[in-house]
Structure formats: C-alpha cells, structure tokens
N, C-alpha and C positions, 0 to 999 in steps of 0.2 A: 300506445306508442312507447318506444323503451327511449332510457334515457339518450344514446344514441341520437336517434328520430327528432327529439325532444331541443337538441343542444344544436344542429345542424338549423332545424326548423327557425330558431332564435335569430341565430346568427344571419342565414339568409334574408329573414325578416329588417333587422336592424341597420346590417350591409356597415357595420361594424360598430362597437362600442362605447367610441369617444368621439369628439369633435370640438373643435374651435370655437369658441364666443369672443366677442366684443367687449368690453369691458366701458365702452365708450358708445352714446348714441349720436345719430349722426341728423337728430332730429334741427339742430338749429347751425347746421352746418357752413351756411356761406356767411359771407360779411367780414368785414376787418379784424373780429374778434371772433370769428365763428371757431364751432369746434373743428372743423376741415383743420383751418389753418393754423391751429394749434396742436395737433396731435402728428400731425403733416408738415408740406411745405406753406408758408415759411416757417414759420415758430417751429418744427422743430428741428431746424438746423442748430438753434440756438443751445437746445438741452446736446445734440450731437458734438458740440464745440466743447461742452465744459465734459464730459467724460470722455470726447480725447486729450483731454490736459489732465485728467484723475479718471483713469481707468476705473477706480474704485465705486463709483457715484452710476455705475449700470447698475447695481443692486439698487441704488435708492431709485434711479428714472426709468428702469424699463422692469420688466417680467422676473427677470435671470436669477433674482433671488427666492425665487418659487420655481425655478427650471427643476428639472429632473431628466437625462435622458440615459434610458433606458436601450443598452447598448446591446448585442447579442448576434452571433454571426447562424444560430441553427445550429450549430454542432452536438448540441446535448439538451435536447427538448424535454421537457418531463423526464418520463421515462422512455419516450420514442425515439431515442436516437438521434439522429444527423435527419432531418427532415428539410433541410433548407432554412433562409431566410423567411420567403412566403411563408411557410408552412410553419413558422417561429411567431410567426406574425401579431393571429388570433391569440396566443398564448401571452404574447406582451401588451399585448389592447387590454387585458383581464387583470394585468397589472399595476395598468394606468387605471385601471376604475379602481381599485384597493389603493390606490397612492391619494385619488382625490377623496374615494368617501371616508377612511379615516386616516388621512392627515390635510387636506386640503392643498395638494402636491398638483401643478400642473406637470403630469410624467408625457416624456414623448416619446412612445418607441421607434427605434432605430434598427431595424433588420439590414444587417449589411451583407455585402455579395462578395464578402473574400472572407475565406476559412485562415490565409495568413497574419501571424503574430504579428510581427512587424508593422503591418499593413493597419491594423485591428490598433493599436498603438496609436498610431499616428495619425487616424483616423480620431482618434477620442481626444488626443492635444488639439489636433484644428478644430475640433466644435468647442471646448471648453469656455470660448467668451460668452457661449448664447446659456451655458448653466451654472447653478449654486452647485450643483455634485453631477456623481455618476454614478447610477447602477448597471453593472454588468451582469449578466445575467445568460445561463443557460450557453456556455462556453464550453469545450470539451476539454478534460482536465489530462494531463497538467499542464496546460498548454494555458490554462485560464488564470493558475495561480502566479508565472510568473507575470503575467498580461499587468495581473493584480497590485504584483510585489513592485514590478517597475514603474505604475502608473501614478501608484502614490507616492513614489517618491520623485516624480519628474513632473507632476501636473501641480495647481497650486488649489486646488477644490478638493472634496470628500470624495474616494473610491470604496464605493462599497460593491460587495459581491453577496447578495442575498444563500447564494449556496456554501457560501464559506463561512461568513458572517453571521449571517441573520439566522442558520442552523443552529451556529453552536451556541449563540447568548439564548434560544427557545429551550435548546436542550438542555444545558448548565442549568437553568434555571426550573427546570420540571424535575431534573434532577435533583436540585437543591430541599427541592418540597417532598420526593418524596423519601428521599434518606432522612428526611424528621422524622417519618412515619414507621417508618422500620428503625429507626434510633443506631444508624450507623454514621460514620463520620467518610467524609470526601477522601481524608488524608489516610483512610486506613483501609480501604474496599480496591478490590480488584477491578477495572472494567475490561469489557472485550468489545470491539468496536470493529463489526463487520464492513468492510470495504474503506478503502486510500485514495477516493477522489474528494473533491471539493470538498463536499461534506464531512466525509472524515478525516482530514486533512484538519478544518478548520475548528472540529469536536476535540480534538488530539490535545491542539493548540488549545483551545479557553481550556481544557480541563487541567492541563500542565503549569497554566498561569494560576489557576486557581488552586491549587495546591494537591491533584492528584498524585501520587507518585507511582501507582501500580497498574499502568494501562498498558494492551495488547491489540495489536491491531492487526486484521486478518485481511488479503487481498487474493484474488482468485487462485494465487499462488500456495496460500496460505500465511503462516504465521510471519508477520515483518522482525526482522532482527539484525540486529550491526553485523556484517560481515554475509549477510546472503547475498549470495553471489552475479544474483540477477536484477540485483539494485547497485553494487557498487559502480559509480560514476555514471548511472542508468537517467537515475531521476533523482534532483537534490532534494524535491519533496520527502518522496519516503523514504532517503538518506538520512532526514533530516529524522523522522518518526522515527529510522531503526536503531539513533544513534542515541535517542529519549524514551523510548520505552522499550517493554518488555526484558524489565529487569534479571530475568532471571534465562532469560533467552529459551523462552518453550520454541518448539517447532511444532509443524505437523496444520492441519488442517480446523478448522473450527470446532469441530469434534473433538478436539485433543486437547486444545486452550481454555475452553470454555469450564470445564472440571474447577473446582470451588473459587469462581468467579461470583461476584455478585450483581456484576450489569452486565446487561448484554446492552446496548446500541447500535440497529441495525440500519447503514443506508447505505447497501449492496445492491440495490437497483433488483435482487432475487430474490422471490416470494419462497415462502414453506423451505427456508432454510434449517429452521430452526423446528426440533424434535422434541420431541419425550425425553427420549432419553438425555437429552445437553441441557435441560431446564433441570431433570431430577439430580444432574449429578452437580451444579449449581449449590453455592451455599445458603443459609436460610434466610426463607423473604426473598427470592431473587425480582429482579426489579428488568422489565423487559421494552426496551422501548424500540419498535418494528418500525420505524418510519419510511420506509422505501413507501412510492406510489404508483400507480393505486393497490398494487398489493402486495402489503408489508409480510415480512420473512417470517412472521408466525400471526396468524389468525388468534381477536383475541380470547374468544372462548376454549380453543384449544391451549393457547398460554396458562390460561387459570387450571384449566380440567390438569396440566400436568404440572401442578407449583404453584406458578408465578403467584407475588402476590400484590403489584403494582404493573399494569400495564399499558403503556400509550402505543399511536401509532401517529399517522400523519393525517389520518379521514378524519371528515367530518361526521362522520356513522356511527362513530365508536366513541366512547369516551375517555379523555384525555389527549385529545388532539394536539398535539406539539405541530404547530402550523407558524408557519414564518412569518404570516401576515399580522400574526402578535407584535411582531417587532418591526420588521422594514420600513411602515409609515412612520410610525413614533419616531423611529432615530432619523430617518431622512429629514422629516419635520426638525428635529432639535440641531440635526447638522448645521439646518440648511437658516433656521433663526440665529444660531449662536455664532456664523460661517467661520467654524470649523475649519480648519486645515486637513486632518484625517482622523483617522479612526487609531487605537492601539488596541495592544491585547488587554492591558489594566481598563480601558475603558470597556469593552467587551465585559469583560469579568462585574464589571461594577454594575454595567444596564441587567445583566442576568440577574445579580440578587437583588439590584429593585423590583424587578419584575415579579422575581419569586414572592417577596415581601407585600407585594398587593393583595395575594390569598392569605388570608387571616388564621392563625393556626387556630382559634376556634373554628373556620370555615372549612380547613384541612383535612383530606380524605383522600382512601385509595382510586379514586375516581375523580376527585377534584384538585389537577396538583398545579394546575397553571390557569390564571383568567383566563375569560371569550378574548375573541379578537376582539368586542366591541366593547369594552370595558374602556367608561370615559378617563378611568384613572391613570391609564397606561402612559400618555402622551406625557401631563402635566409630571409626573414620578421621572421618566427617561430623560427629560430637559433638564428635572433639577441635576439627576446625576449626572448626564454627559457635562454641565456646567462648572458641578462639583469638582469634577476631575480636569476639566479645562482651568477652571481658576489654579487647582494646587501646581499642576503641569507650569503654569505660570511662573506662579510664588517661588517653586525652587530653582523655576529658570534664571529670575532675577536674584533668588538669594545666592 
C-alpha cells in the first residue's frame, strides 16, 4: 500500500483524531451532594455567579485556561491551496493531537465557512471567552497577516499564527546553530529568502529584530525593493520588507540575488527552484534551508553534490527538520500558563536562542542544528524565557 492508501485507510478507520473526555465521573451522581449536582444544576449556578462578578476566575473554574482554538477558513492548506473548510479540517485534527501530546493543550479546530476578513475577525472576538489564546492557522496571505496584526491588538488573549510565528522563531533558531558551524556572524551574512507570504513575511521580521541587516527577499515577481512599482500602496506587508531590506536594491530574479549570498531560506510553496549553478555562485559554506512542503526547493542530496555545506528542509526524511511542531506546543503551553497578553518580536527572538541553546555545542553538527520535536527540555527552557521577557516587559513598564 503506498503512503496515500495508508493515511486514508487510518483516517477512515478512526472517523477522526480527537474527542472529548470527561474530566469528571458520573458514578455517584444523584443525592443532595451528588456529583450531578455539583458540576450542574444547582451548585453550579453558584461558581457561574462569582465569574460573572470576576470574569477573570473562568480560568480558575472552567477549561478556558487550557482552551486552544485553532481558527482557519481553508484558504492556504499545506501546500494545497484553498481546499475549503471541510477539506482544512483533517489537517487541524493533526494539530490538536501535536497541541495535546506535547503540551498538554485541549486545541479545538474551528474550520469556518467564510473566506471574509472582517467576518473571520469577528468571529474570533466572539468566541474569545471559551479560550486562553488563538491559533490561526492556514489563512491565505496577506489577508492572514492583517487578520493577525488587528486581532492582537483588539482581543485581550495570545494570537498566534503558527505560519508567521512559529516559522521564524524554528528558523532563527537552526539558523543560529548553524552559523556557529561555519563561524559566521548573523550581523555580517547576506540572506535570500525565497517567497513574501506568511512565512516569509514573519522570517524577515525575527531576522531584522535580531540583528540581520543584509536580507533580500524574492516573490514571484522577483527581487522586493522600495519603490517597485507593483507593491507601492499594493500590500503594506511587502511595503513594509521593501522599505527594510535589500540594502543595496538588487533586482532581477533569484538567479541574480542569490550571487555571494550566504543563506538561502526557501518557503516559496516551489520545489527545484534552487540550481547548481545559484549554490556555486553562493559564498563559502552556503547554508540552505528548503523548507517548502512536501517538496522543498532543492533536494537535499543535490544541495550537498553542488556546495552546500549545512542543509535543512521541512521533512521528517531528511535530516535537520526545521518543523514548527518544535515550537507551537511549547509556547502555546507557556502563553497559556503565564496568560500572557501577546506575543512581540523581542519575545520571538529570545524563544529562538533558547531553543537554539538546548543543542550543546559539543552535540553541534552539520546534521544536527535544532532538537527532535520531542525533546523534554524544549517546554521547561520556552516558559522560562517567555517569563524572562514578560517580567522585564514589566519592570520597565513600572520603572
């Protein structure tokens, strides 16, 4: 059976992924004290009285501070396109099993029936009481980003965007390991960073906060740059890239950017973009991380055969997987303990080099630049820091 046959088979079999439990038995239920009438009517009108006098106290009496819901209208499925809500569906069920096995996250998918912003908005305010956060997820860009930029600043829980977010603190941070390896510095390397959606949208961003200054970003168009003509007043996203990089204003096509560059980061949605000849003319040690799925913009034995000397992708087949599921449960988990307000870019930057900091430069290697997903250290390391940075966020508020 191929894998196909295999994943269908499953799925049919199981008739889906996740399900509801009880948290509560119902074995000694009746009587003046029973559990019925404590969990229920009457007793629990009583806990329903004191959280509508302190809204705040549904974290402590109900679920909410374990909610997750996992928002997504079908617009940008995987790499499948607009497949609908239904057909977004199985792919957020696979998300709620990664939310609960490592973080212990009740996630609930949310496939909704309107492709409009506004609508999509307004929809995530009204459910907001039954959650500790949001993930948004698998939204067609850029229609996702300002979904993103308005939600946090008008809802009062965590918005996270695992394509924006959870990309670039996985990336930053594989990055950070493997410029130890090749002994270049962040502040002094070129990067080229194939595609201007979500992903590279939010790659742009952590690498900008963290101190790159020479990054390039290429869109089907090709090179982004202040003053191209079919971005101004287009889109404020890559307005906003063409007005922060590409210092020196190259044009032209990826072919033409890429010349003594020393990263490439590819999440162009387009497999075998990436040649012989754009790796050799790369500076030395180029560092290549293919992440598009399931098939990244250069294969990685043909990466090495022409150069490369550090290569990730997104698969789990290959070695050095830069996979988001490294990070999404962790920080949802510490969001949703610490209850956070929202995410920044200094926070982003900071979860990336703990994360980095968990592979041990004795452990460091061209093949090993980033933990497994299931690396128990990831959780306990991400709390301290989101903390870290929640307390000083604090401290200078008050000073």
């Amino acid at each position: 059976m191929t894998l196909k046959d295999d994943a269908i088979s499953l799925h049919r079999m199981l008739r889906g992924k996740t399900e509801i439990r009880s948290r509560v038995s119902l074995d000694n239920a009746s009587g003046e004290k029973g559990t019925l009438g404590l969990i229920y009517t009457p007793g629990v009108a009583y806990v329903a009285l004191e959280i509508g006098n302190d809204k705040k106290l549904a974290y402590d009496y109900t679920s909410k501070w374990n909610n997750v819901a996992i928002v997504c209208d079908g617009t940008r499925v995987l790499g499948l396109g607009n497949i609908g809500p239904e057909g977004a569906l199985p792919v957020m069920e696979g998300k709620s099993v990664l939310f609960k096995a490592l973080g212990d996250i009740n996630a609930i998918p949310l496939c909704i029936n309107t492709q409009d912003k506004e609508e999509i908005i307004k929809f995530v305010k009204i459910i907001q009481p039954n959650f500790g956060a949001i993930n948004i997820e698998d939204i067609e860009s850029p229609k996702v980003l300002e979904i993103v930029e308005r939600l946090s600043k008008e809802v009062s829980i965590p918005i996270f965007h695992d394509d924006q977010h959870g990309t670039a603190i996985i990336t930053l941070a594989a990055l950070i390991n493997a410029l130890k390896l090749v002994k270049k510095q962040l502040q002094t390397v070129r990067v080229v960073i194939s595609g201007s959606g979500s992903a590279g949208y939010g790659i742009f961003k952590i690498l900008q906060t963290a101190g790159c200054k020479d990054i390039i970003v290429v869109d089907t168009k090709g090179a982004i740059y202040e003053g191209r003509v079919d971005i101004d007043g287009q889109n404020p996203y890559k307005e906003e890239i063409a007005i922060n990089t590409n210092i020196t204003k190259s044009k032209g096509g990826l072919q033409d950017v890429i010349s003594k560059s020393d990263i490439f980061i590819g999440v162009s949605g387009k497999m075998d973009i990436l040649n012989k000849q754009m790796i050799e003319s790369m500076n030395q040690d180029p560092i290549i991380f293919a992440l598009s799925n399931p098939d990244p913009e250069i294969l990685p034995k043909n990466a090495f055969e022409y150069g490369a000397r550090i290569v990730a992708t997104g698969r789990s087949d290959f070695p050095n997987q830069i996979n988001n599921a490294v990070v999404f449960p962790s920080i949802l988990r510490a969001l949703l303990d610490l209850r956070a307000n929202n995410l920044s870019e200094n926070m982003l930057v900071s979860v990336a080099y703990a994360i980095a900091g968990i592979v041990e430069e004795v452990h460091l290697k061209d093949d090993y630049i980033i933990p497994k997903v299931d690396d128990p250290r990831i959780l306990p390391i991400v709390t301290k820091t989101i903390k870290k940075v929640l307390d000083k966020h604090i401290r200078n508020k008050d000073g």
